[in-house]
C-alpha positions in Angstrom: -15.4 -27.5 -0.6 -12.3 -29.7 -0.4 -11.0 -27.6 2.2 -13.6 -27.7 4.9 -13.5 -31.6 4.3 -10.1 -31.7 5.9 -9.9 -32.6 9.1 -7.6 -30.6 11.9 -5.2 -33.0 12.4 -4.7 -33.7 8.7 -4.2 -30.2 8.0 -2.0 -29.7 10.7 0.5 -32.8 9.5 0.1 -30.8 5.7 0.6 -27.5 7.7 3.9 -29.1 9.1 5.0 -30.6 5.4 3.8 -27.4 3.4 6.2 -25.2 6.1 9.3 -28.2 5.9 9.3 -27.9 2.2 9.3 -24.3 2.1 12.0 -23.4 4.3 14.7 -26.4 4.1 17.3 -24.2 1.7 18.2 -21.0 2.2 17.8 -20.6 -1.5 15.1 -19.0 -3.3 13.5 -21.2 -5.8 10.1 -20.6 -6.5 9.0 -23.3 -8.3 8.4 -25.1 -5.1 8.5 -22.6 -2.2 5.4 -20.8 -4.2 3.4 -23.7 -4.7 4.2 -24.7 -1.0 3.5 -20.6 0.4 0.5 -21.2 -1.7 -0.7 -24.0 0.3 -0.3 -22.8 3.1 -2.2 -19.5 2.5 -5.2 -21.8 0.9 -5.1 -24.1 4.7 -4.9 -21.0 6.6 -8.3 -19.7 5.4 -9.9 -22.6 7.7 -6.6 -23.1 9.8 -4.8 -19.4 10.2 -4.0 -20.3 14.0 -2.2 -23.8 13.1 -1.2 -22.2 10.0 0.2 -19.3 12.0 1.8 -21.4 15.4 4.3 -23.1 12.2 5.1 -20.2 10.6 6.4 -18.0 13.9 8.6 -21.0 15.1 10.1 -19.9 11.9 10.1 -15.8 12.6 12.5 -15.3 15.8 13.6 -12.3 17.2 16.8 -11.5 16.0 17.2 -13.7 13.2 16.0 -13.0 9.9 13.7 -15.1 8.7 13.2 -17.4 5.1 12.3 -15.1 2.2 8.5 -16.9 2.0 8.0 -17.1 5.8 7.3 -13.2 5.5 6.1 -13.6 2.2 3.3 -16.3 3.2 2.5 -14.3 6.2 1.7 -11.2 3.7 -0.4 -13.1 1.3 -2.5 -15.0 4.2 -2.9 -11.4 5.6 -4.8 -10.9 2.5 -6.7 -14.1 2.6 -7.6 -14.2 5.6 -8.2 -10.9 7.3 -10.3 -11.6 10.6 -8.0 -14.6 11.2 -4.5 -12.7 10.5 -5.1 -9.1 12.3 -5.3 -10.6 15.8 -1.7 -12.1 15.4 0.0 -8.7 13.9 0.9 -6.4 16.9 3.1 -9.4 18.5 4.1 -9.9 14.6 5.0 -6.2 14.1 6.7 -6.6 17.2 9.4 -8.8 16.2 9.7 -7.4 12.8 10.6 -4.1 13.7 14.2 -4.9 14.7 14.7 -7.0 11.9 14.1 -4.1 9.5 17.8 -2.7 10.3 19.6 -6.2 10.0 18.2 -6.6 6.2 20.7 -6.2 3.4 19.6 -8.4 0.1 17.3 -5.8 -1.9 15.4 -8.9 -2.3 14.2 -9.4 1.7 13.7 -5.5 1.8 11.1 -6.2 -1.3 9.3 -9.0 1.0 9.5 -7.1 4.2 7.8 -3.9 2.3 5.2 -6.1 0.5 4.4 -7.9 4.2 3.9 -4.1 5.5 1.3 -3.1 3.0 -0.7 -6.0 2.8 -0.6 -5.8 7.1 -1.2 -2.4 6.8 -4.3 -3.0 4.5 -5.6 -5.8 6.7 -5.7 -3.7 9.8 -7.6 -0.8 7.9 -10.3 -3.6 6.5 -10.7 -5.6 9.8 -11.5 -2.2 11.4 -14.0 -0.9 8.3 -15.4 -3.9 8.8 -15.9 -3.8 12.9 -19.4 -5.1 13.3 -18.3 -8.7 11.5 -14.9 -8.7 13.0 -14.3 -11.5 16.3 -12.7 -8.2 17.9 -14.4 -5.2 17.1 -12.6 -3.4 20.0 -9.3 -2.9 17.6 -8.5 0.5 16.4 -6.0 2.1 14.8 -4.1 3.7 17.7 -3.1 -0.1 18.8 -1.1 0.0 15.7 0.4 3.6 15.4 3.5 3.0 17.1 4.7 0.1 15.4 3.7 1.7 11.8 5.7 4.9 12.5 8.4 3.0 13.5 8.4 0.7 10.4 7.4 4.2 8.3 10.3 5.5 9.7 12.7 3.0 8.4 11.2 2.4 5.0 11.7 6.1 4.1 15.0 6.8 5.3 16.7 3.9 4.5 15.3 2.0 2.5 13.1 4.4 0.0 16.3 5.5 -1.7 17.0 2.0 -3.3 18.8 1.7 -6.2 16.4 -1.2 -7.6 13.3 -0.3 -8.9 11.4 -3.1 -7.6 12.3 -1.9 -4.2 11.6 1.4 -4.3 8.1 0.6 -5.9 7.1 -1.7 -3.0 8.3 0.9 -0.7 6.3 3.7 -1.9 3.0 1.5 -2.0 3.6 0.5 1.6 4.4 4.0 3.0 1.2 4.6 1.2 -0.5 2.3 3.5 1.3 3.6 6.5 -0.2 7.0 5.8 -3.5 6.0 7.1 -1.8 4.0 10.1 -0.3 7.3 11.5 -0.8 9.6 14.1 -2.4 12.9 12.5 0.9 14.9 14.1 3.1 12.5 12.9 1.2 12.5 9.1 1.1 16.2 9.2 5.3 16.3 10.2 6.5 13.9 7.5 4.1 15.1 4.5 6.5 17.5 3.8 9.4 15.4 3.3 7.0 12.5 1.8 5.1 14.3 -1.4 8.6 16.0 -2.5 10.4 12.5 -2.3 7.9 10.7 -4.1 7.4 13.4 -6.9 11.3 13.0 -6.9 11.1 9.6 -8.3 9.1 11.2 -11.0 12.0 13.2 -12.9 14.8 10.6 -11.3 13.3 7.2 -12.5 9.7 8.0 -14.7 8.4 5.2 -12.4 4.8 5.7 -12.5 1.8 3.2 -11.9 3.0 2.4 -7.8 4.6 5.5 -7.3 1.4 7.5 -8.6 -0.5 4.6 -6.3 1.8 5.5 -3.1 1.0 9.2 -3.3 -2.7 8.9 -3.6 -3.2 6.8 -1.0 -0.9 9.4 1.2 -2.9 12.0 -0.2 -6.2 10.1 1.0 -5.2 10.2 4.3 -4.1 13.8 4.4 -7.7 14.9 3.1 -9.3 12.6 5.9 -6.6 14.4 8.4 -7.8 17.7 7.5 -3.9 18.3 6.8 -3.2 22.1 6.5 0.2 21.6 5.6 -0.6 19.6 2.4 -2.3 23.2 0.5 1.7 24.3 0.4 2.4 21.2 -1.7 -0.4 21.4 -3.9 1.1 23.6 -6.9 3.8 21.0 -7.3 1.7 17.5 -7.2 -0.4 19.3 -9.7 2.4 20.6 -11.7 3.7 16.2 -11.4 -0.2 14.6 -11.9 -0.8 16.6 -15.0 1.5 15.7 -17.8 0.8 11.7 -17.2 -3.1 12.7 -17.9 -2.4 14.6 -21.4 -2.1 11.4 -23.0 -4.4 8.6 -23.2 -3.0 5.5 -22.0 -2.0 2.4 -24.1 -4.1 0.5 -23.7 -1.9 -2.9 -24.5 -0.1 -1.6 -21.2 -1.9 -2.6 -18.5 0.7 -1.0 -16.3 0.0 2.7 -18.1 -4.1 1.9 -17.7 -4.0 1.6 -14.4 -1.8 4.7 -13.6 -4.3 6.9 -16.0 -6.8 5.7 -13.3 -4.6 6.3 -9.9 -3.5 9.6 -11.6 -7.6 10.5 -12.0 -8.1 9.4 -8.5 -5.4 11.7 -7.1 -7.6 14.5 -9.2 -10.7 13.8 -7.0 -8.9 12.9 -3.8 -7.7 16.6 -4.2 -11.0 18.4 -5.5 -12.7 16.9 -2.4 -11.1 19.6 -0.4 -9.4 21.9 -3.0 -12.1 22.3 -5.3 -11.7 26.1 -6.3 -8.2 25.9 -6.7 -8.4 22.6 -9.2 -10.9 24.0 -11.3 -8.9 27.2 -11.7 -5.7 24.8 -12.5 -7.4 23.2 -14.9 -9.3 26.1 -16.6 -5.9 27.5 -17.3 -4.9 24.4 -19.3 -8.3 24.2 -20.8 -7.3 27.8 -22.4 -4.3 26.4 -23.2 -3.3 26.6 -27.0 -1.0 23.3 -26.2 -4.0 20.5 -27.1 -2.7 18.1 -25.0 -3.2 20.0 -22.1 -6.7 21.2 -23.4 -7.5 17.3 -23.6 -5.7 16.7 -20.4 -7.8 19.4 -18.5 -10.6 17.8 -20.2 -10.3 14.3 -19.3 -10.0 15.2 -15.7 -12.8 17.6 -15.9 -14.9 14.9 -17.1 -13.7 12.3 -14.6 -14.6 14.4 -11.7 -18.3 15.6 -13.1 -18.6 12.2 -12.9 -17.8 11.4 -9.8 -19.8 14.0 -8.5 -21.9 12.2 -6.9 -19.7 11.0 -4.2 -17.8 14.6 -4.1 -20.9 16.6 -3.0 -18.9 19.3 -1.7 -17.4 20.6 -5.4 -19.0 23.5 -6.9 -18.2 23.2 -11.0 -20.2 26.0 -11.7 -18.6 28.2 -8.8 -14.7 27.6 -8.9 
C-alpha cells in the first residue's frame, strides 16, 4: 500500500539515494548495502525501469561492477519478473565479458547467483506468456548468451575451491540446462552428470548439488536426451545412499535434499520406468535394511506421485 502511494518523482530521488548509498565504498558491508539493495528491489516492483536506468549507469562494459549492483539486479529479477526479463538480453550482453575478468570467489558467488535467478525469470515470464507485456519471447532469444555463460561457469569456475561457490555454480548450471540448445544439452551432459556426482565423493556437498542435477536431469527428460540412459547406472548408484536414511529433521538443509533426491527418483521414472523399478527391487531384496527402507521410501514417493507420472507401470517393470 505504501508503495503505490509514492509518487514517480519521489521514488526516483529515493531510487538515486538507495543506489548512492549502496555503491560509495568499494567495501562490502552489508549492514547497509542490504538494507539499501533491499530498497531498491521493494521500489522496483512499481518502478523496475527507474529502478533499472540507475543501476546500469552502475554496470559498464568492461568494468566490473559493485558486488550488490549484480546482487540487486538478481533479487529484483525475482521480484519483479514481467518488469526484469525485458532488460536481460542487453544485461547478459554486458555480463558475459565480465565473467573472465572476475577473480574474488566472492563476485563469482554474485555473478552465479544473478545467472540463476535470470535464468529462472526467463523460464517463468515464458510459462507464463498469456500475462506477460511480451508474449513473443522465447527461449532461443536467450540460448546464446546462456551457453556462453554455461560455458564459463563449468570450466572455470565449477572447480572452485570454496564451497559456497561451487554450490551457486551447480544451481545455476542447473538453470542453464533448460536455457540450452537441445544439441548443446545433449553434448555437455556427459561431462555435466559425471562432474556433479564428482562433488559427491570429493566434498559430500549435498542439498544444491543434488538441486543442480535434478534440475539438469529435468531438462534432459523434456529433451528426449538419448545420451543421458548411459549415465543412468551411476546417478542411481550416487541418489541412492542419501535416500537410506531418513533425514534430520533439525537440519533443514538434510530435509530438503531428502526431497530433491526424491524428485530426481521421479524425474527419472518418467522416462526410465522399467529400469528404476528393477533398480530398486534389487535393493528391496536386499538383506542390508537400509537399502530395503531406502528402496521403500522411494517406492512409496513415486506411487504417490503417480498421478502426474501416468506413463509408469508399477505393476509391469
Amino acid at each position: 500500500e505504501v508503495l503505490n502511494s509514492i509518487k514517480k518523482n519521489v521514488a526516483v530521488e529515493l531510487i538515486k539515494l538507495a543506489v548512492e548509498e549502496m555503491v560509495n565504498t568499494k567495501e562490502i558491508v552489508p549492514e547497509w548495502q542490504n538494507l539499501a539493495s533491499g530498497i531498491l528491489v521493494s521500489l522496483g516492483r512499481n518502478f523496475h525501469n527507474e529502478v533499472m536506468e540507475q543501476l546500469l549507469l552502475r554496470f559498464q562494459p568492461g568494468i566490473l561492477p559493485h558486488f550488490f549492483v549484480v546482487q540487486t539486479m538478481a533479487n529484483l529479477a525475482s521480484a519483479n519478473v514481467f518488469g526484469m526479463v525485458p532488460f536481460l538480453k542487453s544485461v547478459l550482453g554486458t555480463m558475459l565479458p565480465l565473467l573472465g575478468m572476475v577473480k574474488s570467489e566472492n563476485m563469482k558467488w554474485t555473478f552465479a547467483h544473478a545467472l540463476a535467478k535470470f535464468c529462472e525469470a526467463i523460464l517463468e515470464f515464458i510459462a507464463n506468456a498469456d500475462k506477460s507485456p511480451d508474449p513473443s519471447v522465447t527461449k532461443e532469444a536467450f540460448v546464446s548468451e546462456i551457453s556462453s555463460a554455461y560455458d564459463v561457469l563449468f570450466n572455470n569456475w565449477l572447480p572452485s575451491r570454496e564451497a559456497k561457490v561451487r554450490s551457486e555454480v551447480v544451481v545455476a548450471l542447473g538453470h542453464m540446462t533448460h536455457l540450452l540448445s537441445p544439441e548443446k544439452l545433449e553434448e555437455q551432459l556427459p561431462k555435466f552428470i559425471p562432474a556433479v556426482l564428482a562433488i559427491y565423493k570429493r566434498h559430500q556437498e549435498y542439498q544444491h548439488t543434488t538441486r543442480g542435477l535434478c534440475m539438469a536431469l529435468d531438462a534432459a527428460t523434456a529433451n528426449h536426451s538419448v545420451v543421458l540412459e548411459s549415465l543412468l547406472d551411476n546417478i542411481l548408484n550416487a541418489l541412492f545412499p542419501q535416500i537410506c536414511t531418513l533425514p534430520d529433521y533439525s537440519q533443514p538443509s538434510g530435509v530438503r535434499n531428502h526431497n530433491e533426491v526424491l524428485r530426481c527418483f521421479a524425474v527419472l521414472a518418467s522416462v526410465y520406468s522399467n529400469r528404476l523399478v528393477t533398480f530398486l527391487l534389487q535393493k528391496l531384496e536386499s538383506s542390508n535394511e537400509a537399502y530395503r527402507i531406502g528402496s521403500l521410501t522411494v517406492f512409496k514417493h513415486l506411487i504417490n506421485s503417480c498421478g502426474r507420472l501416468k506413463y509408469i507401470k508399477f505393476l509391469n517393470p
